[in-house]
C-alpha positions as CSV (number, residue, x, y, z in Angstrom):
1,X,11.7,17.5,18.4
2,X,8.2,18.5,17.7
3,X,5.1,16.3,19.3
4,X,3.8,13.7,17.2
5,X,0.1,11.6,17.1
6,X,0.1,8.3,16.3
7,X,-3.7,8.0,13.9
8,X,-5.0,4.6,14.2
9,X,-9.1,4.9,13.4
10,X,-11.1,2.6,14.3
11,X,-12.3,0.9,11.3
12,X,-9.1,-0.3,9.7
13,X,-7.6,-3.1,10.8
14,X,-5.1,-2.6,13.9
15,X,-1.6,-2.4,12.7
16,X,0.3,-6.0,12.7
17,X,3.6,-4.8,13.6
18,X,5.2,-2.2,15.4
19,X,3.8,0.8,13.4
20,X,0.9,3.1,13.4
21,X,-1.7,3.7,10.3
22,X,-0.2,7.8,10.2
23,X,1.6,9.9,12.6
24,X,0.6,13.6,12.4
25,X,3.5,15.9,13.4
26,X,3.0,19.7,13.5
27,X,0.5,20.0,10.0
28,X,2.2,17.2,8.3
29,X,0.7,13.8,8.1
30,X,2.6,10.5,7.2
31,X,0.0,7.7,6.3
32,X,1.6,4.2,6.2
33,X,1.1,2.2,3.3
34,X,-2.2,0.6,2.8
35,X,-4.1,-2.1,1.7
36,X,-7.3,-3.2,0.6
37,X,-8.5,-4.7,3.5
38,X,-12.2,-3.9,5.9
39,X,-11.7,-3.1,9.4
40,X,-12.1,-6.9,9.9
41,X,-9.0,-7.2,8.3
42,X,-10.3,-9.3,5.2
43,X,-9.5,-8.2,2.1
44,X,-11.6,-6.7,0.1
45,X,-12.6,-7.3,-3.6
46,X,-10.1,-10.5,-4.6
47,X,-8.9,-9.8,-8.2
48,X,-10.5,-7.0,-8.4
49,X,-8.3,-3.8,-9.2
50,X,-11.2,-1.3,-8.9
51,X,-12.9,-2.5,-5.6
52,X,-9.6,-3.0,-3.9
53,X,-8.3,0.7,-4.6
54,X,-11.7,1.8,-3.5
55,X,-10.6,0.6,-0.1
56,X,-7.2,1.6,-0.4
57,X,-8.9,4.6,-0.8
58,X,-11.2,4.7,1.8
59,X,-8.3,3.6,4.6
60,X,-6.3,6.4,3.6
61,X,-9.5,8.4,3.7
62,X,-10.2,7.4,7.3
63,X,-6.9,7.9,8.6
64,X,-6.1,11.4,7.1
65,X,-9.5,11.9,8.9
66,X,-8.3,11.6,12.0
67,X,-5.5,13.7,12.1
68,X,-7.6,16.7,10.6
69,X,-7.1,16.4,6.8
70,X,-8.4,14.9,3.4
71,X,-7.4,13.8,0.6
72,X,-7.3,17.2,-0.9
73,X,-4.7,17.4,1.2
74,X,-2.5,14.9,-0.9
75,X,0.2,16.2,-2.0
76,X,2.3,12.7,-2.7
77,X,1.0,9.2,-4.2
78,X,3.0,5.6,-4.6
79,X,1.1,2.9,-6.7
80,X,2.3,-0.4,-6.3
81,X,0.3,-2.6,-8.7
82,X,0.5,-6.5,-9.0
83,X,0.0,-5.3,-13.0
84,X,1.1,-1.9,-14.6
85,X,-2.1,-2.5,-17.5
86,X,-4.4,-2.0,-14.6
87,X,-3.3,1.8,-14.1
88,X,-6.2,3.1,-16.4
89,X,-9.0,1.5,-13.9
90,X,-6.9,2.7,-11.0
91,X,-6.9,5.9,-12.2
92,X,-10.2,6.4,-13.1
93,X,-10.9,5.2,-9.2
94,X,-8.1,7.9,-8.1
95,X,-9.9,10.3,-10.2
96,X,-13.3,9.9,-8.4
97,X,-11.4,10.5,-5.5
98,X,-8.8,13.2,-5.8
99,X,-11.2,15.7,-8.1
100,X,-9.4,18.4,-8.7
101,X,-6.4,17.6,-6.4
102,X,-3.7,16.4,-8.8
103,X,-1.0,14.8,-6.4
104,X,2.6,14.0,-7.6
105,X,2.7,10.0,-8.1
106,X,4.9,7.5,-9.1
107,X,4.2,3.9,-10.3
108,X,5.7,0.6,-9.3
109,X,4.9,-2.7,-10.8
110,X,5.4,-5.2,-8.6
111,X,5.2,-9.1,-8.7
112,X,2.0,-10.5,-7.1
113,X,1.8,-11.4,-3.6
114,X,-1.0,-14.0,-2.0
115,X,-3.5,-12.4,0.0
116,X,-3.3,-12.2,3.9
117,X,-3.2,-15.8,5.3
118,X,-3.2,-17.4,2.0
119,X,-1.2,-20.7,2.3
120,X,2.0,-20.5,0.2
121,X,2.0,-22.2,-3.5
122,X,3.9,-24.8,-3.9
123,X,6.7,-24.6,-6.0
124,X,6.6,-27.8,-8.4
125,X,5.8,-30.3,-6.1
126,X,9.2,-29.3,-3.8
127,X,7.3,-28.1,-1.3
128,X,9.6,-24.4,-1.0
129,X,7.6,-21.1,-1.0
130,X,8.4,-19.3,-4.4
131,X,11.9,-17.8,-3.8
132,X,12.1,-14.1,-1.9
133,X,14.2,-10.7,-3.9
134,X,17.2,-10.0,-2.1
135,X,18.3,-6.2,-2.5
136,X,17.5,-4.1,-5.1
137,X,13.8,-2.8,-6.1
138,X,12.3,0.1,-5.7
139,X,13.0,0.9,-1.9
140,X,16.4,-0.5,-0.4
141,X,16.8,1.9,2.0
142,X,13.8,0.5,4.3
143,X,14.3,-3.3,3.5
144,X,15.2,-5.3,6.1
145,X,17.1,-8.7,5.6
146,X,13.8,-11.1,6.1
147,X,11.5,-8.2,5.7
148,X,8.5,-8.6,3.1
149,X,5.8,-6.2,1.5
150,X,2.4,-6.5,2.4
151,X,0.6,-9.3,0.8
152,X,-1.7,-7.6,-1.2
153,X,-2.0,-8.1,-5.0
154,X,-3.1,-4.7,-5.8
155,X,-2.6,-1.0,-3.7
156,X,-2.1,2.6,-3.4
157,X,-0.2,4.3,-0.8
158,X,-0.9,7.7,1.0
159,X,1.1,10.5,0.8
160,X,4.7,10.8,0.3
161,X,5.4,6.9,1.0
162,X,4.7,3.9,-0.2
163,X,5.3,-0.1,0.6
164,X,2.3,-2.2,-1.0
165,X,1.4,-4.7,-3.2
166,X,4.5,-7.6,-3.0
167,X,8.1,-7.5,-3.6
168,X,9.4,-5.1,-6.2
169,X,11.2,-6.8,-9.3
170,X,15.0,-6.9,-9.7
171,X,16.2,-3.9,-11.6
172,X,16.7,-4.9,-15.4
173,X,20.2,-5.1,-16.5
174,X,20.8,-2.6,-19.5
């Protein structure tokens, strides 16, 4: 098994679980999903689309840095977004980015999720946190019974991975 790096710049916020920020193995690097939040761990621009895929931006940035690469690099996207009519202002942001570099990408609309620390809404006076998906959505294979997205409303992910920006929806039945 080849040697791996785990990349974990300073200047992002220190992972929260038992992960690292990218792992560069051989001339591959895997960045994890990121959000929009400042090395302080606050997140950045609150209902606002543009300014937090600037930051999303600027993580991924930072931590393909580190392992020797940029984002011309890129060769794979995932967009999770709270709200699919705010893919034109993401991708003007993406374009400012990218140039040239024209990455595969796929889009995933996904239901919002409260910012980091947030307290929970409550649920018509019942006092319940709104109800979690159970199976289904756009990546099954790496949810864990319990597990939850990131709570971010609005993010990209690096290359060929994803994971942001709350829960995927339940499939539509035909």
């Amino acid at each position: 098994m080849p040697a791996h790096t785990l990349l974990n710049p300073a200047g992002l916020p220190a992972p929260i679980s038992h992960y690292s920020n990218g792992v560069k193995v051989g001339n591959t690097i895997y960045v994890s999903g990121q959000v929009a939040l400042d090395g302080e761990g606050r997140l950045v621009g609150p209902g606002d689309v543009v300014a937090q895929t600037r930051q999303v931006l600027e993580n991924i940035r930072q931590v393909l840095a580190a392992g020797g690469a940029t984002l011309d690099d890129v060769v794979k996207v995932t967009v999770y977004l709270a709200d699919v009519d705010d893919r034109p202002r993401v991708n003007e942001v993406r374009q400012a980015y990218f140039g040239a570099n024209r990455p595969a990408s796929t889009l995933v609309e996904g239901q919002p999720a409260r910012p980091p620390r947030a307290p929970r809404r409550d649920r018509g006076g019942r006092g319940r946190p709104p109800p979690r998906l159970r199976g289904g959505g756009a990546r099954p294979a790496l949810r864990r019974p319990g597990a939850r997205w990131p709570d971010t409303p609005a993010a990209l992910s690096g290359p060929d991975f994803s994971g942001l920006g709350g829960q995927p929806r339940r499939p539509r039945s035909p």
